[in-house]
C-alpha positions, 0 to 999 in steps of 0.5 A, spaced: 685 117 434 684 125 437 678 128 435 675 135 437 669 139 436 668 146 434 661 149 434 660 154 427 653 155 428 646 153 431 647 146 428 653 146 425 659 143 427 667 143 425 670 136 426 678 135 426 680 128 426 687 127 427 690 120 426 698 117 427 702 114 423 701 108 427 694 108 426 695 109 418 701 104 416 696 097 414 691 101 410 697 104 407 701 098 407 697 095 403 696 100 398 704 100 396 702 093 395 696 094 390 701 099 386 707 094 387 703 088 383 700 093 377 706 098 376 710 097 372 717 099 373 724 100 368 728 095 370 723 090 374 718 084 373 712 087 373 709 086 380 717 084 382 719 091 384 721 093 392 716 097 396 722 103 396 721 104 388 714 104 389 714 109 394 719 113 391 716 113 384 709 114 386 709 118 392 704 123 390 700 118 388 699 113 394 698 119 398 692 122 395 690 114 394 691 113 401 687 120 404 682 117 398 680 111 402 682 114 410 677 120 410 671 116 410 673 110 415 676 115 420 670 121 419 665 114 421 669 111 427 669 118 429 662 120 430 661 113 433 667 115 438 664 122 439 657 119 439 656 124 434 648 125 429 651 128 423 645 130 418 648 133 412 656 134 410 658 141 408 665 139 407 672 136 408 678 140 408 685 141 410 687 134 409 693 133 410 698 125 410 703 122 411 706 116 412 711 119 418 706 122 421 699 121 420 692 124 416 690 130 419 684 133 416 677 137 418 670 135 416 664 141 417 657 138 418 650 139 419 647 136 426 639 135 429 638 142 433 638 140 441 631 143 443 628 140 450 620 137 449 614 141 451 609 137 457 605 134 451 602 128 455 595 128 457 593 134 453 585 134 453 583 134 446 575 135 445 573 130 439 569 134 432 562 130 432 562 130 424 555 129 420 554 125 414 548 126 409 546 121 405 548 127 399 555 126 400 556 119 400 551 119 394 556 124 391 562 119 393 560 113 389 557 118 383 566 120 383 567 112 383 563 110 378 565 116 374 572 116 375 570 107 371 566 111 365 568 108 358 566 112 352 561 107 347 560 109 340 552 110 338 550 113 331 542 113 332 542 120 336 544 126 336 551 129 340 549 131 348 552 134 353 558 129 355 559 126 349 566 124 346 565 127 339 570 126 333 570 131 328 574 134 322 574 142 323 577 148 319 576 155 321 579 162 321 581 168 327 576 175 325 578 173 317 585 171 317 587 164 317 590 162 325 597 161 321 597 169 321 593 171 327 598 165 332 604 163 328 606 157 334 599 156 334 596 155 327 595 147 328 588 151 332 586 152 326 584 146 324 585 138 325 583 131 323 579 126 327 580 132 333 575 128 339 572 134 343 569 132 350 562 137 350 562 140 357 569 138 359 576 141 359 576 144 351 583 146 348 579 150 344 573 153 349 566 155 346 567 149 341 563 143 344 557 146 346 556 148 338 556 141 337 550 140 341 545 137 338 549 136 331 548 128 328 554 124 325 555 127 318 552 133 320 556 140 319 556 147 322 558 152 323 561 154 330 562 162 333 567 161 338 570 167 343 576 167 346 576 169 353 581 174 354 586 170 359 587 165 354 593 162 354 595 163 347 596 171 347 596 172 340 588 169 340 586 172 347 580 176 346 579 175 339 573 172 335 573 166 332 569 161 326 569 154 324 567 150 319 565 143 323 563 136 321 560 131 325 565 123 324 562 119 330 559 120 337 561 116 343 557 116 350 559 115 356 557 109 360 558 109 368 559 102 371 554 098 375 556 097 382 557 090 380 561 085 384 566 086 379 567 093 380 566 092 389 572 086 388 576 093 386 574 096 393 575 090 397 568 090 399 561 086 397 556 090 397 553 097 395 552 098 403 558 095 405 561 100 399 557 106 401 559 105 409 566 106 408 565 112 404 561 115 410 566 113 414 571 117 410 567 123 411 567 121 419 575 122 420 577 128 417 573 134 419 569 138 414 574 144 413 580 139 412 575 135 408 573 141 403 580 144 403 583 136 401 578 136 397 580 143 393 587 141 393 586 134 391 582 138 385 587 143 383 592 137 382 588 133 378 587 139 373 593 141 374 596 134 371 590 134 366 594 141 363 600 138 364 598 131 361 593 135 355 600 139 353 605 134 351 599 130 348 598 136 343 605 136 342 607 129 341 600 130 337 602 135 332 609 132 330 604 127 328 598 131 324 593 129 326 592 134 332 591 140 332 598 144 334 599 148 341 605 151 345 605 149 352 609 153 357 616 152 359 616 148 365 621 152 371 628 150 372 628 144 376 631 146 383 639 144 384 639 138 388 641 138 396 647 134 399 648 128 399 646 125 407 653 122 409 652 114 410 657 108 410 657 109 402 659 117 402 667 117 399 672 123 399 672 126 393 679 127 392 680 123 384 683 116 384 691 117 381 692 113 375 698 109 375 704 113 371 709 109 366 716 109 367 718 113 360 
């Protein structure tokens, strides 16, 4: 096998592999002998026919067969031969075959950039002294227990903020009905068993803390003014009215940092636990720290958007939330190239095999 290497870039490289008629004639042989046994040929027993016939009545066939199963192998062998990293295929073109003279084909591909190592060793790093108050790791447990709350059902008080609160709620934009003022959106204007969490993320803001102080079977009336960089257009800016009753009242409840809540963390003791939180804070410094900390907050508001949208939708085919648009995600990104790999095959398609009319 004759291979030679062109440069066609700072990391790509044209690869012709050139292969003779000896090198090609069992793997070819054998594929006159898999038609043989499956064609069927006029005047001969199926699998009875010479090797001439087959040949001769499936010519085009067999030699797209045969670039089928020869690219892949020959390409392989001859990056073993050439020693050669490939990290991506860009293409194969120009094959050519025959049984006389062999395959003849280019294969274009990425290869690792050749660059040499900078002196590394023994560079003098200088060690950040962090210090950890007893505040931080106060707030870190605070995030574990929270992160364990439950929502319990309570009817003797009245709503406080953090409560889960379950409504049934009506209401209009500046004297029109929501169906008008935001057609998408009219599922805004009322709802059934609604769950607003007071002081947290709300679909519709302002409303929560109207319902502050309210008790079960109570009803109120909640002014609510829409910020102007809403995200139902139509609704931003405006003002708002709605007709409230109070259905049940749920309080969250933190965990105990028990032994059952210690066994999650692998640890045995609060001590233990705050200790390992301390020294959390210790290996990062504190501007990575606040950084991971803000993009780890961005990305859990941004999965709680994400998470709110399709429940509002798989909601309101239900009923029994109140409807609301959510933006159409971007496309996704076209997918890259396959990296080569010994299960990389030619893309040439399989011929079927034809009937003698």
């Amino acid at each position: 096998m004759d291979v030679t290497l062109e440069d066609a870039g700072p990391c790509r490289k044209v690869m012709r592999v050139r292969a003779g008629a000896q090198e090609v004639r069992d793997d070819y042989a054998k594929l006159v002998n898999l038609y043989a046994k499956q064609a069927k040929v006029a005047g001969f027993r199926k699998g009875k026919a010479p090797a001439t016939v087959i040949e001769r009545q499936f010519k085009d066939g067999l030699a797209e067969h045969a670039k089928e199963e020869l690219v892949p192998r020959l390409y392989h062998d001859a990056l073993k031969q050439e020693n050669v990293s490939a990290v991506a295929i860009v293409g194969v073109t120009d094959v050519q075959f025959s049984k006389d003279e062999g395959i003849d084909f280019k294969v274009t591909l990425d290869v690792a950039p050749q660059f040499k190592l900078p002196r590394y060793k023994k560079i003098s790093l200088k060690r950040q002294k962090v210090e950890v108050e007893d505040k931080q790791v106060d707030e870190t447990v605070d995030r574990i227990r929270e992160s364990r709350a439950r929502f319990e059902d309570v009817d003797s008080r009245e709503v406080r903020d953090g409560d889960l609160v379950k409504i049934d709620y009506s209401g209009t934009c500046e004297g029109k009905p929501f169906a008008e003022v935001a057609p998408e959106n009219s599922g805004l204007g009322e709802g059934t068993d609604f769950l607003v969490l007071v002081g947290g993320v709300e679909i519709i803001p302002g409303l929560g803390a109207g319902l502050v102080g309210a008790a079960i079977g109570d009803k109120r009336t909640v002014d609510v003014a829409f910020p102007e960089d809403y995200r139902v257009e139509p609704l931003a800016g405006k003002q708002a009215v709605f007709d409230v009753e109070i259905k049940g009242i749920r309080e969250k409840t933190l965990p105990e940092l028990d032994e059952s809540l210690l066994k999650e963390f692998e640890v045995e003791s609060e001590d233990e636990l705050r200790g390992r939180c301390a020294r959390t804070f210790r290996l990062r410094p504190s501007v990575k720290r606040k950084a991971g900390c803000e993009a780890k907050s961005a990305n859990i508001c941004s999965r709680r958007r994400t998470s709110t949208c399709r429940r509002q939708s798989s909601s309101r085919k239900r009923g029994w939330l109140p409807g609301t648009s959510c933006e159409e995600s971007p496309a996704r990104a076209e997918p890259r190239s396959r990296l080569p790999n010994s299960r990389t095959r030619y893309s040439t398609p399989r011929p079927r095999h034809r009937r003698n009319a």
